[in-house]
N, C-alpha and C positions, 0 to 999 in steps of 0.2 A: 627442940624447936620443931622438929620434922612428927613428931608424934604429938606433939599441939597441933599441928595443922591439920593431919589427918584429921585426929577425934574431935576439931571443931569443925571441919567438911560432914563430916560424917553427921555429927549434932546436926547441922544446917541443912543439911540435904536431909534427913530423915526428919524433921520438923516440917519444909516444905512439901516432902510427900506425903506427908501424913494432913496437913493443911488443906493443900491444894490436890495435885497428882503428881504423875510422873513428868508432865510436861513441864511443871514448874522446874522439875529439877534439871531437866536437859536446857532451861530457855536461861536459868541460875549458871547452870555449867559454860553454856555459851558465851552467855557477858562476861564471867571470870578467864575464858580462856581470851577471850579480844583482849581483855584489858590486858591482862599478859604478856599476850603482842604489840600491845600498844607500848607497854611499859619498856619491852625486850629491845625494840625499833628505835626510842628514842633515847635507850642509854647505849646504843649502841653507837647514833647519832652525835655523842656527847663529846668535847674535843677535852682532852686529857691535857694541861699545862705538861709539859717538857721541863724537863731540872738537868741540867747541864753540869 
């Protein structure tokens, strides 16, 4: 899974530089890294049921 994700970053991000520029890729990298934190924050948020 970890080597699927890299060589589909990799695929994505060299598609968008090559499309667009380097900014696409950093403005690309930005939204993926918020969402992350987005994602991180509210499972974090999450209340776990208790099993007694």
């Amino acid at each position: 899974m970890i080597e699927l994700s890299i060589a589909l970053g990799s695929t994505i991000g060299g598609m968008l530089f090559d499309g667009s520029s380097y900014r696409a890729t950093l403005v690309a990298r930005a939204v993926v890294l918020m969402l992350a934190a987005l994602l991180a924050f509210l499972t974090s948020r999450s209340q776990v049921p208790q099993t007694a």
